[in-house]
N, C-alpha and C positions, 0 to 999 in steps of 0.2 A: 743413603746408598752410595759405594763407589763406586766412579764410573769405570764402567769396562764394557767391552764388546763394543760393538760398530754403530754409531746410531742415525737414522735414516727420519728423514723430516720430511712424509710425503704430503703433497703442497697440492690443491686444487679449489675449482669448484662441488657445488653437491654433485653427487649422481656418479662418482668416480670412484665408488667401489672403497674407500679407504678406509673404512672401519672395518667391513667384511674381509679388506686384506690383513690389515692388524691382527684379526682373530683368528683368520688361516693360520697366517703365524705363529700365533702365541698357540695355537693349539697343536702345530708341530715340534712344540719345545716342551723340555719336562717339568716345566712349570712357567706361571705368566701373572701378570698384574694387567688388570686395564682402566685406566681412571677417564670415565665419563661425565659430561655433564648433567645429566638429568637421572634421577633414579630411575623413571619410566626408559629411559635409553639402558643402564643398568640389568633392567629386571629382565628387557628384552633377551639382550646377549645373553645374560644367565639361563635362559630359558633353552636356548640353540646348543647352549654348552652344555648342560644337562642332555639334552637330547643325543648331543653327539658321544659325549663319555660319558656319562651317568652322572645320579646324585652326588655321589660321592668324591667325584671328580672336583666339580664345582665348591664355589663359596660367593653368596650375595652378601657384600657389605655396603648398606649405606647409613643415614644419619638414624634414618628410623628400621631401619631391618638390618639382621644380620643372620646369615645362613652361613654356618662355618664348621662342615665334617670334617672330622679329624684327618683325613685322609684327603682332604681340598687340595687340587694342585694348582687351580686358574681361578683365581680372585676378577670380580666383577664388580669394580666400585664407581660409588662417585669421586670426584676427586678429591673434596675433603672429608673422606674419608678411607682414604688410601691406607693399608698398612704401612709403616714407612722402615720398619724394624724387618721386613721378610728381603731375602736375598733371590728373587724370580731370575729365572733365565731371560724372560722376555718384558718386558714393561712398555706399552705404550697410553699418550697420555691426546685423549682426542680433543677437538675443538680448542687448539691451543690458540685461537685469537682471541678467545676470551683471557688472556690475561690484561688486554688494556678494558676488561670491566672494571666501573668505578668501586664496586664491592667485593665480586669473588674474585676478582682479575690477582691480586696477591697471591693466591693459594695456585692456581694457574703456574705463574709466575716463577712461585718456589719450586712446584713441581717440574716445569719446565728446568729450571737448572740445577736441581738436585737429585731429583729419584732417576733410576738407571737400571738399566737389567744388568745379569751378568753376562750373555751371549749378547742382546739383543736391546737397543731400544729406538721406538719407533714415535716422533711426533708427530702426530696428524692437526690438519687443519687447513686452512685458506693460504692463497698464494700470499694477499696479504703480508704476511710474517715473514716471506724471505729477509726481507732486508734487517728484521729484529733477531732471528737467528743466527744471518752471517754473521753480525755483531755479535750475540752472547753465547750462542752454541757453532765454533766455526769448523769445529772438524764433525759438525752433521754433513752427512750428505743426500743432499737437497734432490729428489726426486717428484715432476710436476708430471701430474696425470690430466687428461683430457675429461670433458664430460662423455658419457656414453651417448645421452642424447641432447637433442636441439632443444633450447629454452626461447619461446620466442613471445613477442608480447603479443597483444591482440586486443588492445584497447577495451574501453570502457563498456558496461553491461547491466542494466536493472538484476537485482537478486533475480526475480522472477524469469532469466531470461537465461542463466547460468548453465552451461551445461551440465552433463550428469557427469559423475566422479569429479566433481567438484572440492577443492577446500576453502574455504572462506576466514580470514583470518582479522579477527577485532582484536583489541588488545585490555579486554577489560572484562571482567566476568557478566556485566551486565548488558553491553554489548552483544559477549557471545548468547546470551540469551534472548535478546529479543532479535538478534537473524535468525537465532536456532527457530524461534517461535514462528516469523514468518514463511520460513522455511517450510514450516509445519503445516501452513494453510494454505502456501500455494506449490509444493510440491510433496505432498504427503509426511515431511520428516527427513530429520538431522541426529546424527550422531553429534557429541561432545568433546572435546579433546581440552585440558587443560593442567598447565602443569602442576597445579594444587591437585588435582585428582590425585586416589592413589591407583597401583599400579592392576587393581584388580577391578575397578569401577571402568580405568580408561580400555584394560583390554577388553574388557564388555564392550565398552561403545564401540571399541576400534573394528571389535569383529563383527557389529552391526552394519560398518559399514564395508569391512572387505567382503564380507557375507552377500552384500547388495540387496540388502534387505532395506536399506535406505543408500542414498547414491549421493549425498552430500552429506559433509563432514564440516561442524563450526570448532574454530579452535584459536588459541592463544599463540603465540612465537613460541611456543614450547615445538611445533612441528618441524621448528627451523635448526635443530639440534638433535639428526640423524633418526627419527623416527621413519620408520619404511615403511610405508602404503599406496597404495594403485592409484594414488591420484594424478589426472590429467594437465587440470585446470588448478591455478592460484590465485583469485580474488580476494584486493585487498579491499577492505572496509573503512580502514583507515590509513595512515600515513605516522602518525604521532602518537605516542603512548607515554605512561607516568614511567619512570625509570627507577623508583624512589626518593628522587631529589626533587626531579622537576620533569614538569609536560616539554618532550623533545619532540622533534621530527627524526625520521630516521635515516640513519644512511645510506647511501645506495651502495654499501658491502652486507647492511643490514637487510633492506629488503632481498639482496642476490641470493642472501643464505635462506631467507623464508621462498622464495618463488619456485628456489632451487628444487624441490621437494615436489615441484610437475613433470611429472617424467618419470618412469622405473625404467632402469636398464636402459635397451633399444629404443625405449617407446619415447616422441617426443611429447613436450608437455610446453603449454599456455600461460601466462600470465597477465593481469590488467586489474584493474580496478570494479567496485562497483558501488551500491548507496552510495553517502555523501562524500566518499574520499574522493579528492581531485587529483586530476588528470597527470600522469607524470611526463614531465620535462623532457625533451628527445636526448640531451645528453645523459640522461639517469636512467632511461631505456637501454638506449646504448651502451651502456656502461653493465647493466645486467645481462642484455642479451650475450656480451663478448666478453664476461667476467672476467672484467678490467675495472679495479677498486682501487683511492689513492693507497697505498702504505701504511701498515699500521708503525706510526712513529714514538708512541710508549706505552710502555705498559705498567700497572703497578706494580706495588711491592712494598713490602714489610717483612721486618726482621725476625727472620726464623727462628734465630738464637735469642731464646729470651733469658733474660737474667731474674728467676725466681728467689733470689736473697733476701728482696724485703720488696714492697709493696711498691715504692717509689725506683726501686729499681724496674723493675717488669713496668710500670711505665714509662722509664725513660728506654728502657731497650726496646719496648712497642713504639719509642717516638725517634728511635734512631733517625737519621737523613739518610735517601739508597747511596748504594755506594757508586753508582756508575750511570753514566748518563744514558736518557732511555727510559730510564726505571725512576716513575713517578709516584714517593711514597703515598698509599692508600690513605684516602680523611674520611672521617664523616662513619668509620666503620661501625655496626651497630653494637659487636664485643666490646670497642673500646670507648662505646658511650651508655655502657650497661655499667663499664668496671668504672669509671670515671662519676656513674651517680652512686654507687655502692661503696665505692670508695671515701665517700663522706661521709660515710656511719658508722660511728665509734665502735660499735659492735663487732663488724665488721670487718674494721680494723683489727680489731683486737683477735678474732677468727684467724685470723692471716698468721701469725706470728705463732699458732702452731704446728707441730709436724704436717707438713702438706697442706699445710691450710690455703697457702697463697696458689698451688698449682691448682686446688679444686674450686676454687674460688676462681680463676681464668676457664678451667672447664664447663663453668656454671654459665660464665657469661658468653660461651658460643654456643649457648642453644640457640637454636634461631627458631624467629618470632614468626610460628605456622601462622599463629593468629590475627597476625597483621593491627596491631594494637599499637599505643604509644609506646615509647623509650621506657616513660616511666612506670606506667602498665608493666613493660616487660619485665622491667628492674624489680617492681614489687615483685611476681612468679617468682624470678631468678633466688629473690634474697630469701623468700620462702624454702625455696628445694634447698638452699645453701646450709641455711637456718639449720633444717634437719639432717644434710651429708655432716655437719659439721656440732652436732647434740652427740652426748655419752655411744647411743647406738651407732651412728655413724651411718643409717640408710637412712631412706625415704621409710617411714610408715608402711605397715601393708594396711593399716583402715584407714589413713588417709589417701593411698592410692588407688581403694577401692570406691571409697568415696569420690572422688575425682573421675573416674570411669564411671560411675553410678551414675554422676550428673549429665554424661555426654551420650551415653550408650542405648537411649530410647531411638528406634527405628521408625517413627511417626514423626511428617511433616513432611513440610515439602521440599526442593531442592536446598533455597539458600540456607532452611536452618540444619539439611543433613548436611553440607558442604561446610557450615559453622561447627559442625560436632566434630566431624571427622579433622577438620585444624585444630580442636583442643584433645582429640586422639591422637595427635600426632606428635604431640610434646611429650605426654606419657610413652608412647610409642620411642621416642629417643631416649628419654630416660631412664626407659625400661632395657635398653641396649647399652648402657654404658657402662662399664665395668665399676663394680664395688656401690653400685649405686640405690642395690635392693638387695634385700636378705637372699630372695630367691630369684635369681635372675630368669632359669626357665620360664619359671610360673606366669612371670608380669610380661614376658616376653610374649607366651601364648597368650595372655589373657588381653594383654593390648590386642595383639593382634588378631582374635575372637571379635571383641569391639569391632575393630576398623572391618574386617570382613562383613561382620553385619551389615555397618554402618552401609559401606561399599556394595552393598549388595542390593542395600533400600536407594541405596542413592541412585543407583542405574535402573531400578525399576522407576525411580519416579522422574528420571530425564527418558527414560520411554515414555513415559503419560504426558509427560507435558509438550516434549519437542519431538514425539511419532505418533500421527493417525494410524494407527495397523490397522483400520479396516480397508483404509484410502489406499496405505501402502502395501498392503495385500491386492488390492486391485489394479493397482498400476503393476506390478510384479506380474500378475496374473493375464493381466492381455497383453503382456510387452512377452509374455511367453505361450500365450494364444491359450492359454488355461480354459477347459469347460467349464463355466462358474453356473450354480443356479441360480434363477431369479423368478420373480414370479410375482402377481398384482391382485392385492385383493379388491374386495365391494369397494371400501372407504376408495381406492385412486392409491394406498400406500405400496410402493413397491420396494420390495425386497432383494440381496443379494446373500446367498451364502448363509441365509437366517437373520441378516443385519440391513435396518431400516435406511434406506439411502435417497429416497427421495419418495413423490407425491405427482400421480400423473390427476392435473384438472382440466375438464375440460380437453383440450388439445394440446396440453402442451404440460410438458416435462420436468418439475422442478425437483434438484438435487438437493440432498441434504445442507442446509447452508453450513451446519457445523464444520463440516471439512472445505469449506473454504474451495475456491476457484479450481484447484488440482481433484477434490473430490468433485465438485460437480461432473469433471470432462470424465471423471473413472467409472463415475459411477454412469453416468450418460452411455457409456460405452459394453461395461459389463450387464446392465439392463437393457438393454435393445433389444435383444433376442424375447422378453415378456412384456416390452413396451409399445414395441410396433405391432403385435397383433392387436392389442387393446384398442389402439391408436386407429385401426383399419375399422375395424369392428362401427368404433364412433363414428367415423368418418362415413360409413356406412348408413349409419342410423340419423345423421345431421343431415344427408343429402334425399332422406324420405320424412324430414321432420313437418308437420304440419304447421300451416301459418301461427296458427293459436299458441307453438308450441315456443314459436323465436318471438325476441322482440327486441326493437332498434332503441338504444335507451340514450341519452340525451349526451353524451359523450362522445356517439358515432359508431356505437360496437356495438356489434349482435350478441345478444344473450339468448342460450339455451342450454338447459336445465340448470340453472344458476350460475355457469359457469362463459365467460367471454371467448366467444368463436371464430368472430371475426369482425371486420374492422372497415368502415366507407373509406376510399382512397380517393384520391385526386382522380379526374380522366379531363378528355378536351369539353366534355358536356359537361356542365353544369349541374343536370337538372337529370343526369342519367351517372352517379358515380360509382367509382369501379368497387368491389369487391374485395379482402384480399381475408386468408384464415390467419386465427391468433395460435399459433401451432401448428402441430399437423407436419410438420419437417420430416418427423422419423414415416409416417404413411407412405404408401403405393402411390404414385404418381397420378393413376386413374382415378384414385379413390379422392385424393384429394382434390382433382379437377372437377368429381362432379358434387362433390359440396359445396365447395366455390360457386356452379353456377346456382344450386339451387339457392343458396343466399343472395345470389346476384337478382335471382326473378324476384324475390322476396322483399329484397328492397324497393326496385322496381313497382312493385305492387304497394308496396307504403307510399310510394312518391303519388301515385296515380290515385289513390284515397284522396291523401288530404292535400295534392297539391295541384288535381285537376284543373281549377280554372286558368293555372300560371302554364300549364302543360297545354291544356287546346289555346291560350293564347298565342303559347308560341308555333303551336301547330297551323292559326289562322293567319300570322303574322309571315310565316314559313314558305305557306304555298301559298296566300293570296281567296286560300276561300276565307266567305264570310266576311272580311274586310277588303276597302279597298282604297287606294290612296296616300292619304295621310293618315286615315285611321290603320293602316299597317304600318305605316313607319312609328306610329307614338306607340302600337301595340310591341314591335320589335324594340324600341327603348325600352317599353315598361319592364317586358323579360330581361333585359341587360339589367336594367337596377336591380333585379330583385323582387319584383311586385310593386315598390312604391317608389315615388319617385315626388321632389318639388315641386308645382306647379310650374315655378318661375323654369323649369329645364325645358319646360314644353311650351310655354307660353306662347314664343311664337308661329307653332304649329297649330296648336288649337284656336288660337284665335282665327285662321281660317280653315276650320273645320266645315263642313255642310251640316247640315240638319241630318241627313240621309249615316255621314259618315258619324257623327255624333250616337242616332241612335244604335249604328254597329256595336260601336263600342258598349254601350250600356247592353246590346244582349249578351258582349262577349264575358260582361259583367264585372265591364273597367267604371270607377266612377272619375270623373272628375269634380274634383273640389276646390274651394278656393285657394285653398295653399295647397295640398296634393294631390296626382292622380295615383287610384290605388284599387286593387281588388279587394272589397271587403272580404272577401270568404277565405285569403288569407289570414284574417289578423284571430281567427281562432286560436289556443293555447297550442293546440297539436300542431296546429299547419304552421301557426309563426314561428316555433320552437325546429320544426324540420325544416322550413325554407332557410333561417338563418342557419342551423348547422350544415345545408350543401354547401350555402357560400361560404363558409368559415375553409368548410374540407378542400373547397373548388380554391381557396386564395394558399390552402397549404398550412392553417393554422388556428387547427381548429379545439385544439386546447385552450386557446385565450381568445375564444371568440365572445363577442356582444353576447350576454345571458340577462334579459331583466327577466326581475321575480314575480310572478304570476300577479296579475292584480295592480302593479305601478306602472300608471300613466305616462308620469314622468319624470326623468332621473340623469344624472350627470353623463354627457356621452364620452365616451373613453376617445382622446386624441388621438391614441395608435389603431383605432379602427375606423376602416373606410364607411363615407353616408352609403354605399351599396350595402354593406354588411348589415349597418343598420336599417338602413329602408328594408330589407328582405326578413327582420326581426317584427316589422309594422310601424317602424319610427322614423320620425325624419328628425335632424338636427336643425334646432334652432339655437345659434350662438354656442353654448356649452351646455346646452342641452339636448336631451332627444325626448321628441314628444310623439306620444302614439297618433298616428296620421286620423285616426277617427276621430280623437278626442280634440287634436286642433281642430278642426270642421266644424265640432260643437261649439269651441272658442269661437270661432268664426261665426256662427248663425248668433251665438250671443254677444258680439262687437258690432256686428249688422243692426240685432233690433234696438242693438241703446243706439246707433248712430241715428234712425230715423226720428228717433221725437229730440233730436236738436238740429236748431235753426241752421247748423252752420256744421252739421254732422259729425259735430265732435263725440265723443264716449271718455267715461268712467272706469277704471275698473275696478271692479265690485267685489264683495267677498264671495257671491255664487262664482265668478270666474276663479278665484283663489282657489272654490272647493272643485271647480270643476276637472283642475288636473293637483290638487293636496301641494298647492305651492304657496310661500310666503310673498308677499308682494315685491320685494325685491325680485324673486324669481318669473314672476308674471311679469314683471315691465323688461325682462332682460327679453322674456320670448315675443312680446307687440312688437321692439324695436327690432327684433330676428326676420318681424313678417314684414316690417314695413312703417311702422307707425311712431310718429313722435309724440312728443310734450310739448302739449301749443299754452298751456297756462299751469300755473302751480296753485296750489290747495289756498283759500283766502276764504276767513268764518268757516262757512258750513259748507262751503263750495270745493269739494275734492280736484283733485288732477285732471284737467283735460287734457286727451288725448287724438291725436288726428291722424290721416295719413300722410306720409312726408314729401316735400317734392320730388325729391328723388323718386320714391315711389311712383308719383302721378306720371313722372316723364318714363321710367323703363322699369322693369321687372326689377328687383333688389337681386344683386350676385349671391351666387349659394357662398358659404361660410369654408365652403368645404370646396375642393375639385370634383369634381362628378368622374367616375371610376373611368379607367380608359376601355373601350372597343376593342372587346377579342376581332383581332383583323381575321380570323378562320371563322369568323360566323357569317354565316348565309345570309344576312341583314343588313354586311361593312356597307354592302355597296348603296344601300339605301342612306350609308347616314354619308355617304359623299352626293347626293344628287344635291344640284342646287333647286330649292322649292320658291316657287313666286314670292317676294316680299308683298307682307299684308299692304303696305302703302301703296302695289303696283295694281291689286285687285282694281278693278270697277265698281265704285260704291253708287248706291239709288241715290240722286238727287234729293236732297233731306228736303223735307216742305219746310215753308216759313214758319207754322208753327213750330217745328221743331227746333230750326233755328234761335226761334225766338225763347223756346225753354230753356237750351243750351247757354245763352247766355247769362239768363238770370239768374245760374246753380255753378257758373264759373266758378264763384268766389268760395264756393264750399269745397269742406273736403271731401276726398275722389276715393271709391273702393279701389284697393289695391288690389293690383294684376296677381 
């Protein structure tokens, strides 16, 4: 085209109206060209343009469509494929900073200083390009528009955490799939956006989401190239993308143009980050925020003027050097490494050197590669279609093209392989639009594009099924607009919304369908309430008149009734009185659920006082002072601290002055003392020892990994991370790294007593009845004597086994516990008992011992001494 008329280069960031004005424009002229860069940008304006002057008016030309009535006055293309032969009044050419793309940036390029209106022509794009226009186009005049609204950042954001009218941008289809997918679980659904789509799948998705029938949008950088939608927010996901050479990071002119796209009009819009993309740098914030970008300092180029003479010609005129500085010719282009492998085949060759051979042979080689395939991949295709433009017929086949659409055109599968179809529908698709290249150009024109609609049409049902819950997302819609939804619960506990299964009320408590993920639990929680909480009352009702027989306290802490867990023992300051609390019950009446609570509360209550009566009146006699008195209530108020059982050696000094009087208290309060412990037998029952250790486990706060032996084992390794209280309230004391049932040492005990008396010198054996009498190997039996107290006075010699004695340490003072002994709640009623100082046994007044006795005394010195 020649240049003529005035031409005007408006220069900004997004959101400045500059394509809308373009088109005002061109639609007040008698005819227009507009070269876009995305067909999805194309198909839009066509769309407005149609709308505003009819069918007729219009013409969609891109690589794979072409709408063109006879009567077209406003062409709507992309840019390589621009008429270049039509004489428009208006012509403008958008997103001119893609001409320093490393691949389409040529075509850009060319257009930028060759195509022209004849009234009118308009370059749009980023401020960037001032300084590359003064240079190459200097009698544009440079007109800079403002943003309409505020772009501001707002730092970093979990998906989950994203506001609504969101867009989310990865740079990778597989990427945009698994946000789209998470997307889907914790906020009901995502629309698509990508620019392989074609223009009928994306406006599906698009109006899914201006529709706000989902409120988050996942998409590729294709949104960064004038697509209009109501979004708010711009969350990047990444930073870096493939470019087709190599993995870059991207620039901060690059992110300004995708962020740009928050914000309609007036409205202002957000940007930041979120997943694993890292944090942007405050000068690349700033640089967005105040859409201030370095200069774009070159752009490609390649020579327009080709020389079609011979074959080596056209590639040395595609290998020209630019002619001006600036203009950095294009490498690496995929046309000229299609002709450059095709050009090595004699065939091929020899093709060329007929009429037209060599221009339809460069024709062939810019098809571009929908399929995303190798070079040489492509070059085979390429040489194929060539093969038959250039056989006797001179078209493509029609049963080979049908063929070709036969293999693609099944509507079954799931996205990636309808997204695979619909890219080898789109090559047909272009070379069904390109002149002389089918018998019947209508035909393959409708019939590709029959295909792609199908295809297009299965594609966006099945990115509804995989990336939108519509039942979740009908639910959130529906209470975000106060919708009457029904719902309702039957026998089983399943409840319904709308006719659709959303969750399962057990027991007390409310579980949402897991299928929809976090966002449908709260929807569905919500649009159920109205048939959840009468149910919920009703139980609540019925749990707080249950009969004993009907609950029961099961070995974990939590009330079960009618098979299902209701409620749950808490911590309180007692021990021996813990609190209550329900497992559910949230959505109930406040009354309702207060007085379930307590009747669990008496219920437990009443279990404790079953089987834990003797630990309960001891602490009642130890309390107030009846029934004991003395120091038989101080050892009673220790025995409750422990638990029920306790070392000997803790008490030792108290008991040894016991009275006779206070001793037998104790035995009616039906405490025993034993030689290694004191202990309430009528604890160490399965029920009772299984409930005293689960209060202490609840009372220390951890009562998931409390002390559990298994029915029947005497004795068994004791866990380091649990306190001798925990264990003593189980019925075991710890000896060394073990814990042995307090009864069963005792029986050790009376069977270490009777072998000590038939020796001279009171040593013992120990024998395989002790081995059986707690199922231990003899390493484990000698680990527990030296626990109570006893050494190795001689080693096995003939037939003569291990003697065993008690050790001096032992004879002089009690052996120390293994263990700390648990600390003194200072709020129990007892602290002050364990501060009194009690007469030391050596200050007593002992009876003058007779001489006999004296004289026995001496002669059993040298033996060994039962251990305290």
């Amino acid at each position: 085209m020649r240049t003529q008329g005035e031409i005007t280069a408006v220069l900004g960031p997004t959101n400045t109206g500059k394509t809308h004005l373009a088109l005002t424009r061109m639609l007040g002229r008698s005819s227009g060209v507009m070269g876009l860069p995305l067909r999805l940008l194309a198909r839009e304006l066509y769309d407005r343009v149609v709308k505003a002057k009819g069918p007729g008016a219009a013409a969609l030309i891109t690589g794979e469509e072409k709408i063109v009535p006879k009567s077209a006055r406003y062409f709507l293309c992309t840019v390589e494929a621009m008429p270049l032969d039509l004489r428009p009044a208006f012509l403008a050419i958008d997103e001119i900073q893609l001409a320093a793309d490393p691949d389409r940036g040529h075509v850009f390029t060319d257009r930028l200083l060759h195509a022209r209106g004849s009234e009118e022509t308009m370059l749009l794009g980023a401020s960037t390009m001032a300084p590359m226009l003064s240079r190459l186009v200097p009698d544009a005049q440079r007109v800079e528009r403002e943003r309409f609204s505020t772009l501001t950042y707002s730092g970093p954001k979990k998906i989950g955490k994203l506001p609504r009218r969101s867009a989310i941008v990865a740079f990778s289809a597989e990427d945009v799939y698994a946000i789209a997918e998470l997307i889907r679980r914790q906020r009901g659904g995502a629309a698509v956006v990508m620019g392989a789509l074609s223009p009928r799948t994306r406006n599906a998705q698009v109006e899914l989401y201006q529709s706000g029938e989902v409120d988050y949008l996942i998409a590729t950088d294709a949104i960064g190239m004038g697509l209009n939608m109501d979004v708010d927010h711009v969350a990047f996901a990444a930073f870096s993308k493939f470019d087709g050479h190599r993995r870059r990071r991207l620039r901060p002119d690059e992110i300004g143009q995708i962020a740009g796209r928050a914000g309609r009009f007036r409205s202002d819009g957000t940007f930041g980050e979120t997943g694993d993309a890292r944090v942007l740098d405050a000068e690349t914030i700033a640089a967005v925020e105040n859409h201030e970008f370095a200069p774009v300092s070159k752009l490609t180029w390649r020579n327009g003027a080709l020389d079609f003479s011979s074959l080596e010609a056209l590639r040395n005129s595609l290998a020209r050097p630019s002619p001006a500085k600036g203009l950095e010719r294009v490498r690496g282009a995929l046309d000229e490494q299609v002709l450059e492998t095709l050009s090595a085949d004699a065939e091929v060759r020899g093709w060329t050197r007929a009429h037209g051979g060599l221009e339809t042979l460069w024709d062939v080689c810019r098809i571009p590669d929908f399929r995303k395939t190798t070079v040489d991949e492509h070059a085979r295709l390429s040489r194929q279609i060539y093969a038959y433009l250039m056989s006797r017929e001179g078209v493509l086949p029609d049963a080979w093209l049908e063929g070709q659409l036969a293999r693609v055109s099944g509507t079954a599968g799931d996205v990636a392989v309808l997204s695979q179809r619909l890219a080898h529908v789109r090559t047909w698709t272009y070379a069904a639009n390109r002149p002389g290249w089918t018998r019947d150009p209508a035909h393959w024109q409708g019939r590709t594009r029959e295909v792609e609609d199908a295809l297009s049409d299965a594609l966006h049902e099945a990115l509804m099924t995989r990336f939108i819950d519509r039942r979740t997302s009908a639910l959130v819609k529906g209470l975000r607009e106060k919708a009457d939804l029904a719902a309702g619960v039957d026998h089983r506990g399943e409840v319904t919304v709308e006719g659709h299964f959303v969750g399962r009320l057990k027991g007390l408590r409310f579980s949402a369908d897991h299928a929809g993920g976090p966002l449908a639990q709260r929807a569905v929680t919500g649009a159920a309430l109205k048939a959840v909480r009468p149910e919920i009352n009703r139980r609540l009702g019925a749990l707080a008149r249950a009969d004993a027989a009907d609950l029961e306290l099961d070995s974990d802490g939590y009330l079960v009734w009618q098979g299902e867990r209701t409620g749950k023992l808490a911590r309180s300051a007692d021990r021996l009185n813990p609190d209550v609390v329900l497992v559910g019950g949230e959505l109930g009446a406040p009354e309702a659920v207060s007085r379930a609570a307590q009747h669990l509360q008496r219920h437990v209550a009443g279990e404790i006082s079953r089987y834990l009566g003797p630990l309960l009146r001891l602490k009642d006699h130890g309390g107030t002072g009846a029934g004991l008195d003395g120091l038989a209530r101080g050892i009673a108020w220790r025995l409750v601290e422990a638990g029920g059982a306790t070392p000997r050696r803790q008490l030792a000094a108290d008991i040894a002055q016991l009275s006779a009087h206070e001793r037998r208290q104790l035995r009616s309060a039906g405490v025993r003392i034993g030689e290694h412990g004191v202990f309430l037998p009528a604890l160490l029952k399965p029920r009772a020892a299984s409930l005293n250790a689960l209060l202490c486990a609840v009372h220390s706060g951890d009562a998931d990994q409390r002390f559990r032996p298994q029915p029947g084992r005497v004795c068994l390794p004791a866990p380091p991370e649990r306190s001798e209280t925990e264990i003593a309230a189980a019925g075991y004391l710890v000896c060394g790294s073990l814990a042995v049932r307090v009864d069963m040492l005792e029986r050790l005990a009376d069977a270490i007593r009777d072998a000590r008396k038939s020796h001279p010198r009171s040593w013992f054996a120990l024998d395989d009845t002790m081995m059986a009498l707690l199922g231990l190997p003899m390493s484990g039996l000698e680990e527990i004597v030296r626990a109570l107290g006893y050494t190795r006075v001689s080693k096995a010699a003939g037939n003569t086994p291990d003697m065993w004695a008690a050790s001096r340490k032992a004879r002089r003072s009690p052996p120390e516990s293994a263990r700390p002994p648990a600390p003194v709640d200072s709020a129990s009623p007892f602290a002050r008992l364990a501060e009194l100082s009690l007469t030391p046994a050596a200050a007593r007044p002992r009876p003058r011992a007779s001489h006999k006795s004296r004289r026995k005394r001496a002669n059993t010195s040298g033996k060994g001494a039962r251990p305290a």
